[in-house]
DSSP file (Angstrom, degrees, kcal/mol; ACC not computed):
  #  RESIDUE AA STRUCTURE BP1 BP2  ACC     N-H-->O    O-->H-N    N-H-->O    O-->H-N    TCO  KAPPA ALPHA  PHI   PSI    X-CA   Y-CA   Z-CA
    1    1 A X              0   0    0      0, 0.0     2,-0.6     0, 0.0    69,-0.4   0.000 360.0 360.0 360.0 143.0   63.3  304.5   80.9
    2    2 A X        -     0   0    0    135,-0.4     2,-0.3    67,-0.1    67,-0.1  -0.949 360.0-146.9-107.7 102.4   63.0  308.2   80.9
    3    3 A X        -     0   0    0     -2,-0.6   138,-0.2    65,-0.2   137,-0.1  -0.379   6.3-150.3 -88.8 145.5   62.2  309.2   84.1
    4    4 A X     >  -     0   0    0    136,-1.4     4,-1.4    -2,-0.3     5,-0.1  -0.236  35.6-104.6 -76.4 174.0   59.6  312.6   84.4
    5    5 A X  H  > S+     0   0    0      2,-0.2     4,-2.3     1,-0.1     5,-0.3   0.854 124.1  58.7 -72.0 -42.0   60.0  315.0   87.6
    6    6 A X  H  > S+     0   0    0      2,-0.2     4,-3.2     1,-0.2    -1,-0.1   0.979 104.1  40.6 -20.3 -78.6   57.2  313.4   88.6
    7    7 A X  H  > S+     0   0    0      1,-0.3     4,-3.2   133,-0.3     5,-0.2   0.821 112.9  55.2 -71.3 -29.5   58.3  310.3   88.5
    8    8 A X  H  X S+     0   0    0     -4,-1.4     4,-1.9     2,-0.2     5,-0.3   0.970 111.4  45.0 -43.6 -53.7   61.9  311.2   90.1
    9    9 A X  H  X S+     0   0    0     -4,-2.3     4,-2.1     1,-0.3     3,-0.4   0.959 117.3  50.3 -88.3 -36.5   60.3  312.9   93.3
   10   10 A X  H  X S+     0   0    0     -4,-3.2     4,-1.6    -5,-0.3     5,-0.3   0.976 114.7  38.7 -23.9 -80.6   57.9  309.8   93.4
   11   11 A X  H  < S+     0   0    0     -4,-3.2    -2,-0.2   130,-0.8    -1,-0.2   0.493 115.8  54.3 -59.6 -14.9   60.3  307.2   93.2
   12   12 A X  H  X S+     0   0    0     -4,-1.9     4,-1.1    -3,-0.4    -2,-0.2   0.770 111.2  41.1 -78.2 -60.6   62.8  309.1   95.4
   13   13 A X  H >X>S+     0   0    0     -4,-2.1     4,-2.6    -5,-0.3     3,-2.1   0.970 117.2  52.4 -56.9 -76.1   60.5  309.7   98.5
   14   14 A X  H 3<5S+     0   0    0     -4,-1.6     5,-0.2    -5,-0.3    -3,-0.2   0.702 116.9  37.5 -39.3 -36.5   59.1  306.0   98.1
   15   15 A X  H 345S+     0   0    0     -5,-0.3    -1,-0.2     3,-0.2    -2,-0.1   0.543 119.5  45.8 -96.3  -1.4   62.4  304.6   98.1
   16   16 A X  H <<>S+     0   0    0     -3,-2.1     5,-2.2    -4,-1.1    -2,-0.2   0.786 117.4  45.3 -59.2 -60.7   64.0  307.1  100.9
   17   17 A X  T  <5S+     0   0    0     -4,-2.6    -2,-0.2     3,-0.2    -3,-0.2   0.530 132.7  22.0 -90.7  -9.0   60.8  306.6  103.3
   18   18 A X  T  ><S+     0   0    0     -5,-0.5     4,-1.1     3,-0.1    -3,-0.2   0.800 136.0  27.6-127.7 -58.4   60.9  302.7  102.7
   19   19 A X  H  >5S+     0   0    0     -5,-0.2     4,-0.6     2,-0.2    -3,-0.2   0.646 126.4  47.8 -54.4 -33.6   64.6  301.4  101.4
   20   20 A X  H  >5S+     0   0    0      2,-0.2     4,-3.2     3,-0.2     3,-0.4   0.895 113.1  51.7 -94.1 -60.4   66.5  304.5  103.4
   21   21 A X  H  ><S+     0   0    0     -5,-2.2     4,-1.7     2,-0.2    -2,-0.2   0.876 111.8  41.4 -47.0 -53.4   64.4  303.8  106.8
   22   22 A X  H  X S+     0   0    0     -4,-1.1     4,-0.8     2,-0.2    -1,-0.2   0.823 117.7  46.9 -74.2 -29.0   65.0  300.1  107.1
   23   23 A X  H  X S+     0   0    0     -4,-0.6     4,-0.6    -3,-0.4     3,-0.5   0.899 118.9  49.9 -79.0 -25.1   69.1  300.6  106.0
   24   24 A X  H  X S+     0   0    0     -4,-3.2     4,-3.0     1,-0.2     5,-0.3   0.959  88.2  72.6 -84.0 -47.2   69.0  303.4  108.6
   25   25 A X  H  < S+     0   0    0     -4,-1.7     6,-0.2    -5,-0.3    -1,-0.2   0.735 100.0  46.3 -68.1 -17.3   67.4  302.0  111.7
   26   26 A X  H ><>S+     0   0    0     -4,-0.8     3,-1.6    -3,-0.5     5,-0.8   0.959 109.7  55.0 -58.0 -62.1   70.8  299.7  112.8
   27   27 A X  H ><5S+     0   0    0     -4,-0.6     3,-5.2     1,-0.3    10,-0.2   0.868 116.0  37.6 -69.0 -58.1   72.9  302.6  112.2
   28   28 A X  T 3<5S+     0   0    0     -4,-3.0     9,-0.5     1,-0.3    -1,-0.3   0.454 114.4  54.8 -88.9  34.2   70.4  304.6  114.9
   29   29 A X  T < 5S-     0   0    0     -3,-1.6    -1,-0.3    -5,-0.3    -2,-0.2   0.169 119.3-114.5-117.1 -15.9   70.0  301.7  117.1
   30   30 A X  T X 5S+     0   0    0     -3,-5.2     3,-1.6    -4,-0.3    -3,-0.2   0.302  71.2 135.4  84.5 -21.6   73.7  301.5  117.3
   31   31 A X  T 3 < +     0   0    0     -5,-0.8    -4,-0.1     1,-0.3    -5,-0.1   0.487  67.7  44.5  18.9 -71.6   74.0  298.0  115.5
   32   32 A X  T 3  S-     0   0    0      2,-0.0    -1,-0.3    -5,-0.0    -2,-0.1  -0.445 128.6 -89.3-134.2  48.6   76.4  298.1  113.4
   33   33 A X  S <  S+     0   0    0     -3,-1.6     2,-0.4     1,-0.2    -2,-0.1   0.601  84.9 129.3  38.1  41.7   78.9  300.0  116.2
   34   34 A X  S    S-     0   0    0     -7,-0.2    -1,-0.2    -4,-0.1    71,-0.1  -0.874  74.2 -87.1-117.5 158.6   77.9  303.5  115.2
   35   35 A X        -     0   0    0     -2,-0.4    -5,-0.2    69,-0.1    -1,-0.0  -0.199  53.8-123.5 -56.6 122.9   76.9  306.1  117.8
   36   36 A X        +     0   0    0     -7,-0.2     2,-0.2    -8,-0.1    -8,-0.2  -0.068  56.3  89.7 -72.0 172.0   73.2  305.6  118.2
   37   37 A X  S >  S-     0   0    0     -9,-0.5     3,-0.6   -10,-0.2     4,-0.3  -0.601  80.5 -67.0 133.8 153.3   70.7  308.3  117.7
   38   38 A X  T 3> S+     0   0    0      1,-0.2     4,-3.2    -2,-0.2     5,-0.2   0.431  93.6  98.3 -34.0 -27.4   68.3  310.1  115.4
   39   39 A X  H 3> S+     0   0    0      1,-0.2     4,-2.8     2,-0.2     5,-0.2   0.966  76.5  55.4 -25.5 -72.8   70.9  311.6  113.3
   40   40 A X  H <> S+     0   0    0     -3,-0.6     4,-2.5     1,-0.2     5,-0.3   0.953 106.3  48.4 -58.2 -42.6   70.8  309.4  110.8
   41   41 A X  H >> S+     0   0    0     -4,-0.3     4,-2.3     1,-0.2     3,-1.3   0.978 113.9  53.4 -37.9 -62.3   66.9  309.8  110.1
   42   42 A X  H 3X S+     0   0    0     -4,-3.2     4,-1.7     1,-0.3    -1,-0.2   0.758 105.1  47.5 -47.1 -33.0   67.6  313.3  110.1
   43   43 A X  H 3X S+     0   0    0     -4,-2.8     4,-0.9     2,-0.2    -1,-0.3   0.798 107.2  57.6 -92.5 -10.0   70.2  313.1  107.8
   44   44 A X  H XX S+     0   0    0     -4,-2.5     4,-1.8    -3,-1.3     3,-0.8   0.931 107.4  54.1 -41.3 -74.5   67.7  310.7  105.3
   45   45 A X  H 3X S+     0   0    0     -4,-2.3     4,-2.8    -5,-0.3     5,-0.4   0.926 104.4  49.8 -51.7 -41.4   65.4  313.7  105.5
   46   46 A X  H 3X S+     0   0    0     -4,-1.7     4,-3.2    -5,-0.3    -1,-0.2   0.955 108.7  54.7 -52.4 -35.6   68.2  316.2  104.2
   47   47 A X  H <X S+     0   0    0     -4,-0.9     4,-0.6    -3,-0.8     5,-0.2   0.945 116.0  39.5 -73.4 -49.4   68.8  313.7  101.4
   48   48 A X  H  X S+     0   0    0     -4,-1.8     4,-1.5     3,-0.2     5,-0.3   0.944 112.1  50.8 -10.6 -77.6   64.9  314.0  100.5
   49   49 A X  H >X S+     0   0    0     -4,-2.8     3,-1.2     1,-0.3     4,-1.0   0.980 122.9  31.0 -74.7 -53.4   64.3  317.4  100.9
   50   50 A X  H 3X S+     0   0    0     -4,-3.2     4,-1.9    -5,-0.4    -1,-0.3   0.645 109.8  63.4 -83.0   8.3   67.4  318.5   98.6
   51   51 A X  H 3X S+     0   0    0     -4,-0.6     4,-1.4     2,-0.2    -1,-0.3   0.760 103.5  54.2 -90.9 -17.9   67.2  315.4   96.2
   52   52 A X  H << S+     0   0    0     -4,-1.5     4,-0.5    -3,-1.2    -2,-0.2   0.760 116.2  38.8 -77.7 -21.4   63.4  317.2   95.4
   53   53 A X  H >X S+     0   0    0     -4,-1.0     4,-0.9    -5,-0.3     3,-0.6   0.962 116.0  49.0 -89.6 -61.9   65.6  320.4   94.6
   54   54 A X  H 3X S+     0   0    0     -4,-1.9     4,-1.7     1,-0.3    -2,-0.3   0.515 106.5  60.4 -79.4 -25.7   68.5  318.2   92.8
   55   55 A X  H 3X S+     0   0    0     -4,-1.4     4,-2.2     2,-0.2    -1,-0.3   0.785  98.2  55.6 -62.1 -44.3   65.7  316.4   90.6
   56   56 A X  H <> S+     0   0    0     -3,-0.6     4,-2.0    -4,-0.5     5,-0.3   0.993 114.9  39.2 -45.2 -61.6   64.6  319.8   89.2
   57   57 A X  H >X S+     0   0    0     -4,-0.9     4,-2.4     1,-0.3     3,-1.2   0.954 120.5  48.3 -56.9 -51.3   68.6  320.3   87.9
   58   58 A X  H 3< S+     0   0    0     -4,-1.7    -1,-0.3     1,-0.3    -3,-0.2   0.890 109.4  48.5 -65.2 -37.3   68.8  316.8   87.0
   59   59 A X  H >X S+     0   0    0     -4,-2.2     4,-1.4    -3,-0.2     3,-0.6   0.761 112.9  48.4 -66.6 -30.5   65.7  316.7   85.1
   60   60 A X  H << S+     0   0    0     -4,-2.0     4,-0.3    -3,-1.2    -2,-0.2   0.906 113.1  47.1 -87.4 -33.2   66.7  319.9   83.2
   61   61 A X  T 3< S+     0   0    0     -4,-2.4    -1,-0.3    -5,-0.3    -2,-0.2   0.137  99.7  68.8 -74.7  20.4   70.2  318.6   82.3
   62   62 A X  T X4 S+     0   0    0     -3,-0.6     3,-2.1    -5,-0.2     6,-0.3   0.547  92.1  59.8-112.2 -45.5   68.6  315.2   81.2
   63   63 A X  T 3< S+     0   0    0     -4,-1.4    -2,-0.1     1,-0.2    -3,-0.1   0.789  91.9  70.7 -81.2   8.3   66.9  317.1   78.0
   64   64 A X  T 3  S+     0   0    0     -4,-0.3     2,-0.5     3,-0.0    -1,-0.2   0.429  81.5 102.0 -76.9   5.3   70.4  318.1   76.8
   65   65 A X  S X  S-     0   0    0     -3,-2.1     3,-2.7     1,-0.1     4,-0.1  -0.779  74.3-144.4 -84.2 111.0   70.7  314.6   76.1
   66   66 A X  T 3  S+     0   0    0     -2,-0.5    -1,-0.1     1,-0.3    -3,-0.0   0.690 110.7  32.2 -40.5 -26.4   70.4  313.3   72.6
   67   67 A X  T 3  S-     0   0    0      2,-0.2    -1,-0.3     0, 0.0     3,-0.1   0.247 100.1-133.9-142.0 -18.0   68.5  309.9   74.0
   68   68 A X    <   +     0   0    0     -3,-2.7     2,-0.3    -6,-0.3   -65,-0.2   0.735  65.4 136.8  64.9  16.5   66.9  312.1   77.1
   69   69 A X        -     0   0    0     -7,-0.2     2,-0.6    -4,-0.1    -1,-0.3  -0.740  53.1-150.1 -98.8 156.4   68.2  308.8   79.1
   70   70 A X        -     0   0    0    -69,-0.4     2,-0.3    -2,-0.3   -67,-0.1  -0.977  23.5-153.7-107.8 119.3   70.0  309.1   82.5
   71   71 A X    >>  -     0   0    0     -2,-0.6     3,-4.8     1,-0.1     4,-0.8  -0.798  33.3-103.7-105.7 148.7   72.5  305.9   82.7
   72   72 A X  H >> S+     0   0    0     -2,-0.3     4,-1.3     1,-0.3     3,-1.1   0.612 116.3  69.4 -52.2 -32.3   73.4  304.7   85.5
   73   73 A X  H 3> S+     0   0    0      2,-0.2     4,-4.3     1,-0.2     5,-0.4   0.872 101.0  52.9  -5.6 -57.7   77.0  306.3   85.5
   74   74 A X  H <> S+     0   0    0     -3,-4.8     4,-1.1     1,-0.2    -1,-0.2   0.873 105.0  58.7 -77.0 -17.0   75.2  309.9   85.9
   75   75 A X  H <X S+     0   0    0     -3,-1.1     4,-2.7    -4,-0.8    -2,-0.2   0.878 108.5  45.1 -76.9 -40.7   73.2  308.4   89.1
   76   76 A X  H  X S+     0   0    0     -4,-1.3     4,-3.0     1,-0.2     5,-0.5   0.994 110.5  48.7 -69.2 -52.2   76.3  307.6   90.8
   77   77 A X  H  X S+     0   0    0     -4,-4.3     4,-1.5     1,-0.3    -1,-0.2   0.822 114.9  46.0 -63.1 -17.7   78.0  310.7   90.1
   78   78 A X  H  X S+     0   0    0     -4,-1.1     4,-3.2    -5,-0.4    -1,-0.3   0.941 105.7  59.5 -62.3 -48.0   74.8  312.6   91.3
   79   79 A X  H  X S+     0   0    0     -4,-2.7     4,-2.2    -3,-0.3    -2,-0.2   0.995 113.0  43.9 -46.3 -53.7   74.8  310.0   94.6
   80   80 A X  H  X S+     0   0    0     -4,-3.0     4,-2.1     1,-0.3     5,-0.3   0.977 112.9  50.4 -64.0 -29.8   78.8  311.7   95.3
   81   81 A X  H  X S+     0   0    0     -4,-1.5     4,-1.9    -5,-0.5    -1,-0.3   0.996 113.4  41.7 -75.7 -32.3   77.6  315.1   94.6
   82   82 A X  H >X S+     0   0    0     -4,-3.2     4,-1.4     2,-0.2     3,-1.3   0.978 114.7  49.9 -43.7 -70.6   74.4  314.9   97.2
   83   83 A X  H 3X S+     0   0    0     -4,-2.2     4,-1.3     1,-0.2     5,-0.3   0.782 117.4  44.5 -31.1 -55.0   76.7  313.0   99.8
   84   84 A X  H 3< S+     0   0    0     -4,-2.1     4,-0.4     1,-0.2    -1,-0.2   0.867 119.7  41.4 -47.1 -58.4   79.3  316.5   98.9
   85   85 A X  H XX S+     0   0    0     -4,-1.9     4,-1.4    -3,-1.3     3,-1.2   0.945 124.4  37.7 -69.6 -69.3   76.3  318.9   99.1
   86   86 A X  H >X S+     0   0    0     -4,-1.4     3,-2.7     1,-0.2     4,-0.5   0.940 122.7  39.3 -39.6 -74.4   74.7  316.8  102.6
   87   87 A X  H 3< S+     0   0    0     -4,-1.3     5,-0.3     1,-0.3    -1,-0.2   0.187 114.8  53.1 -64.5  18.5   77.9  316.0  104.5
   88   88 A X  H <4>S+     0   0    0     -3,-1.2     5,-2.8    -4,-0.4     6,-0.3   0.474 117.0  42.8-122.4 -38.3   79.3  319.6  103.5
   89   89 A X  H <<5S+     0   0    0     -3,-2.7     7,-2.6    -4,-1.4     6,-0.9   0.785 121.3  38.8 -77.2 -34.5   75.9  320.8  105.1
   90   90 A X  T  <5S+     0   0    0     -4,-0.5    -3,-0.1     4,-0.2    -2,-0.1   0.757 130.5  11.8-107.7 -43.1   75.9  318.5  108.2
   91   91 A X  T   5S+     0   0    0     -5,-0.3    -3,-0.2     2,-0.1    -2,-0.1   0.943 126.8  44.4-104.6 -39.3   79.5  318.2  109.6
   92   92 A X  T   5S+     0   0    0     -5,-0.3    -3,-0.1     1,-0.2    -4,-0.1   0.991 129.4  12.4 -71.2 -65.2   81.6  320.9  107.8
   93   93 A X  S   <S-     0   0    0     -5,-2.8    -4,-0.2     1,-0.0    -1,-0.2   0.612  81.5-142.5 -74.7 -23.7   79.4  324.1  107.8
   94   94 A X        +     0   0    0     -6,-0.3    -4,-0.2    -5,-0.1    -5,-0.1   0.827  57.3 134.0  78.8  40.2   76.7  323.2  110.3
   95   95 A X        +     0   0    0     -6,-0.9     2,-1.0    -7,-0.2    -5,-0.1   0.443  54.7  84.3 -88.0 -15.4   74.1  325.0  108.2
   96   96 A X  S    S-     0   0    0     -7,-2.6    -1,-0.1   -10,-0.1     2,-0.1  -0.677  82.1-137.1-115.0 104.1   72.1  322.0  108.7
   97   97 A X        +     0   0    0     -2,-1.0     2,-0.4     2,-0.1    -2,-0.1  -0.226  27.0 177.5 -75.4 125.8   70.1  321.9  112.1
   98   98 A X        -     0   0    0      2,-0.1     4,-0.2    -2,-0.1   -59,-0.1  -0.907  35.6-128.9-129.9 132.4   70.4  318.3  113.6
   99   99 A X  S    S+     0   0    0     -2,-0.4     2,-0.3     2,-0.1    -2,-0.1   0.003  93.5  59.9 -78.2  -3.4   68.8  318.0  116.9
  100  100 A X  S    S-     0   0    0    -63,-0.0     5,-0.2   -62,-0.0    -2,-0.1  -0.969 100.0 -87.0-136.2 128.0   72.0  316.5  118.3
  101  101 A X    >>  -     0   0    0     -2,-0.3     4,-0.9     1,-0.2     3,-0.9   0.080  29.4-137.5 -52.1 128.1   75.8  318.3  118.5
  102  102 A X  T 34 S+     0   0    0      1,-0.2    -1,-0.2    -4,-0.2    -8,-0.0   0.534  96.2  73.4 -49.0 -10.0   77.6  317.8  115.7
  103  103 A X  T 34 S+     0   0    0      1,-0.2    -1,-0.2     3,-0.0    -2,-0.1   0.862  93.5  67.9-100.1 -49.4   81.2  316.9  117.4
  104  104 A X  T <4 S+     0   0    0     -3,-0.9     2,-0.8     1,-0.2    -2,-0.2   0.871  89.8  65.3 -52.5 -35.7   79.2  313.1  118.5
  105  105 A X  S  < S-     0   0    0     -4,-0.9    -1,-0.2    -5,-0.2     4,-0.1  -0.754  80.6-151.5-110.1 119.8   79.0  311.9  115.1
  106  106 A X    >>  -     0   0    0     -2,-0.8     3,-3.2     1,-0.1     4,-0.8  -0.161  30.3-119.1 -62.7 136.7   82.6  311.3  113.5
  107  107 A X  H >> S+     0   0    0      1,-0.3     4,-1.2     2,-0.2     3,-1.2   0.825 108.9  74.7 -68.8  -9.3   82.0  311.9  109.7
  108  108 A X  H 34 S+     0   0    0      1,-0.2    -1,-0.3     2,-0.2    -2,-0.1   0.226  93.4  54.7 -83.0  24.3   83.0  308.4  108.9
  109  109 A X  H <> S+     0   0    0     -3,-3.2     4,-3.1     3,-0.1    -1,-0.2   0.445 108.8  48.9 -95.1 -17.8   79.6  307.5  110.3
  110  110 A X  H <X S+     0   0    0     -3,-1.2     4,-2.6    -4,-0.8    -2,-0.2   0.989 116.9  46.8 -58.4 -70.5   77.9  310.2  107.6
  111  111 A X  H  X S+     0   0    0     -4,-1.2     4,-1.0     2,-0.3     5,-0.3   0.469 115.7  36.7 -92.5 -48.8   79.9  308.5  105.2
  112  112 A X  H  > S+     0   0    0     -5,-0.3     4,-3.2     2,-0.2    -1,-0.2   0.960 122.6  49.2 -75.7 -63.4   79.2  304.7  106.0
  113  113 A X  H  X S+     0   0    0     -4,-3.1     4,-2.3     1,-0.2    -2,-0.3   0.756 108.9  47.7 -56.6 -28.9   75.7  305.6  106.7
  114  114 A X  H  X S+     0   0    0     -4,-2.6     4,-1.4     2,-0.2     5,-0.4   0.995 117.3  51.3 -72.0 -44.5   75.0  307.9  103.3
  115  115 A X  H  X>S+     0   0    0     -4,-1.0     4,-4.4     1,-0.3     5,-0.6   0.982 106.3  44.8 -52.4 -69.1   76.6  304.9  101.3
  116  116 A X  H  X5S+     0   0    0     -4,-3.2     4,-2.7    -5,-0.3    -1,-0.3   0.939 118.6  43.6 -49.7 -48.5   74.9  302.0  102.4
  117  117 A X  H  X5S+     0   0    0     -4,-2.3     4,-2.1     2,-0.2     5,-0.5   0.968 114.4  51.9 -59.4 -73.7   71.4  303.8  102.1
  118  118 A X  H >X5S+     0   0    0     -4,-1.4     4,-3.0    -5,-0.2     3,-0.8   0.857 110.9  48.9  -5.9 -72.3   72.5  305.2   98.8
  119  119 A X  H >X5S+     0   0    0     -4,-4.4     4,-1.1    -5,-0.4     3,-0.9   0.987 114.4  42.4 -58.6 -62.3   73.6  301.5   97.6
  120  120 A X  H 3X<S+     0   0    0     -4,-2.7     4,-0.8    -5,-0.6    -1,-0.3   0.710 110.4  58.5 -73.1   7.4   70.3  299.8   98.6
  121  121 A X  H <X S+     0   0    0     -4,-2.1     4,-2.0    -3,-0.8    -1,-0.2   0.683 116.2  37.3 -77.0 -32.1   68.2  302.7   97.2
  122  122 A X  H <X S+     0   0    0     -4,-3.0     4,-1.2    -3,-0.9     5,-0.2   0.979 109.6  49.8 -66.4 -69.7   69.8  302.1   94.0
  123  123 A X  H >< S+     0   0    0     -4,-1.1     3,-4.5    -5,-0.2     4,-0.4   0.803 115.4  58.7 -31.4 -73.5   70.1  298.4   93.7
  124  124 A X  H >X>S+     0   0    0     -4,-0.8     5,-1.6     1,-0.3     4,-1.3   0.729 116.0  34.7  13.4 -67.5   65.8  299.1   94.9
  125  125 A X  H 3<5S+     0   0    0     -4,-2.0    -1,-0.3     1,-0.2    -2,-0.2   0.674 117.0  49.3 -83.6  -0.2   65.3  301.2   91.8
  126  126 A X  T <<5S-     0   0    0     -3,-4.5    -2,-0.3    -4,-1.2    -1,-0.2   0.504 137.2  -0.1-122.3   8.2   67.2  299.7   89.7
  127  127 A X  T <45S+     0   0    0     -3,-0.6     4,-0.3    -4,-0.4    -3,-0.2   0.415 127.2  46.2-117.6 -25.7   65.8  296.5   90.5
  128  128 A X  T >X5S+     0   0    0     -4,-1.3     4,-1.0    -5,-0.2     3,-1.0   0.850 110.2  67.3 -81.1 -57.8   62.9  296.0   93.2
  129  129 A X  H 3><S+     0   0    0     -5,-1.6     4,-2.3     1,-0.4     7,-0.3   0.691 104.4  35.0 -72.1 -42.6   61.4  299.0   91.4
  130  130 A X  H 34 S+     0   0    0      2,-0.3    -1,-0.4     1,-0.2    -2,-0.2   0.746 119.2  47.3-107.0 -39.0   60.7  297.3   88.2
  131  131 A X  H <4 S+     0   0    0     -3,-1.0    -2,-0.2    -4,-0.3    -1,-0.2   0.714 118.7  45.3 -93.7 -18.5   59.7  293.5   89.6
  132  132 A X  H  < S+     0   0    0     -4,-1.0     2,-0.4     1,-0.4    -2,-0.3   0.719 128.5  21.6-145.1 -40.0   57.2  295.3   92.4
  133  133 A X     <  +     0   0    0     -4,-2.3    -1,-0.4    -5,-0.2     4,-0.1  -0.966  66.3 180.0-139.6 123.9   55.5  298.0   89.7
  134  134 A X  S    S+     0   0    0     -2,-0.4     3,-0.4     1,-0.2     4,-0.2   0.471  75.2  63.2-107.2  13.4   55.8  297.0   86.6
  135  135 A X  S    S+     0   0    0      1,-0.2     4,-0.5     2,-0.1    -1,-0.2   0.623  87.3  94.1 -94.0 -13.8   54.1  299.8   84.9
  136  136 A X  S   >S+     0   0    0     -7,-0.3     5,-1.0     1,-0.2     6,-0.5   0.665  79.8  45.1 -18.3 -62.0   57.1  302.1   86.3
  137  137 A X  T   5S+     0   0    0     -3,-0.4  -135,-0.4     2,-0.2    -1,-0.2   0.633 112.9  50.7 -90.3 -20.0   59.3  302.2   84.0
  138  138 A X  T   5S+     0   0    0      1,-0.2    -2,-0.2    -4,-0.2    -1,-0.2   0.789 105.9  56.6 -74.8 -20.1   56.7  302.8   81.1
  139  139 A X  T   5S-     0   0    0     -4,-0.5    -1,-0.2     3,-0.2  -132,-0.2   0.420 125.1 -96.0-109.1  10.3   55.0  305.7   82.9
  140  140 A X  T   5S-     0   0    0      1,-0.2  -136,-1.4  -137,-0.1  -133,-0.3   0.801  82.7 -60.2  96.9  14.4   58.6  308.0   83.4
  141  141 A X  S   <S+     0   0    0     -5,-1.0  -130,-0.8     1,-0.2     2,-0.4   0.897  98.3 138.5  63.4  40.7   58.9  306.5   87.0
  142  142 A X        -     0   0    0     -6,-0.5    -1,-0.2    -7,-0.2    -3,-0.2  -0.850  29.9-176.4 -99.8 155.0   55.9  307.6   88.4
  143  143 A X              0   0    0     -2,-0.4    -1,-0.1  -136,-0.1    -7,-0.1   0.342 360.0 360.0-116.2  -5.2   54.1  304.6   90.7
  144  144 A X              0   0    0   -137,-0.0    -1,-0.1     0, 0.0    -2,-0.0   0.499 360.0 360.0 -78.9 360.0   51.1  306.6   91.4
């Protein structure tokens, strides 16, 4: 499948606000023995708001591509450059205003938490996506 921009920022919110929300709420419940709090939503919204930005670039590098396909190779290496981009945003430089001091959460909770959403938003698109709308992959990954 050849996904549109459309269909990116579609399939990106829908599996953020639904996939990202459920992996997030132990983490900010304290669960899974990380310091509880809002954070992590907050940092689920950063991953949004700049993956809507990072789908333009991706989408424009996609039509140097003989075959106009993104394989799943290039999704991961996109996943490590958001995480670079977020946790670069969130813990190093503090450019990114979080409602809580940055010194409570140790980045190896950034770091657990971006992975694990990350992994079940993929496995979710790259499976769920396809059994749950099947018209998905046919329309450029739009579900509207």
């Amino acid at each position: 499948m050849t996904p549109s921009l459309l269909g990116r920022w579609q399939t990106r919110l829908l599996l953020l606000a639904t996939v990202g929300t459920l992996v997030s709420i132990p983490f900010a419940l304290g669960w899974v023995g990380s310091p509880p709090g809002t954070v992590y939503f907050w940092i689920l919204i950063y991953v949004a708001i700049f993956g809507i930005g990072w789908d333009v670039v991706y989408d424009q590098l996609q039509r140097y591509r003989w075959d106009r396909d993104w394989p799943a190779i290039y999704q991961l290496l996109a996943g490590i450059w958001e995480f670079i981009f977020v946790a670069c945003g969130v813990k190093i430089f503090g450019f990114l205003p979080i409602p809580i001091p940055k010194e409570q959460l140790p980045i190896v909770w950034v770091i657990w938490h971006y992975s694990t959403v990350w992994l079940a938003v993929f496995i979710a698109s790259q499976s769920l996506m396809r059994i749950l709308f099947l018209r998905w992959r046919f329309r450029g990954g739009q579900w509207l």
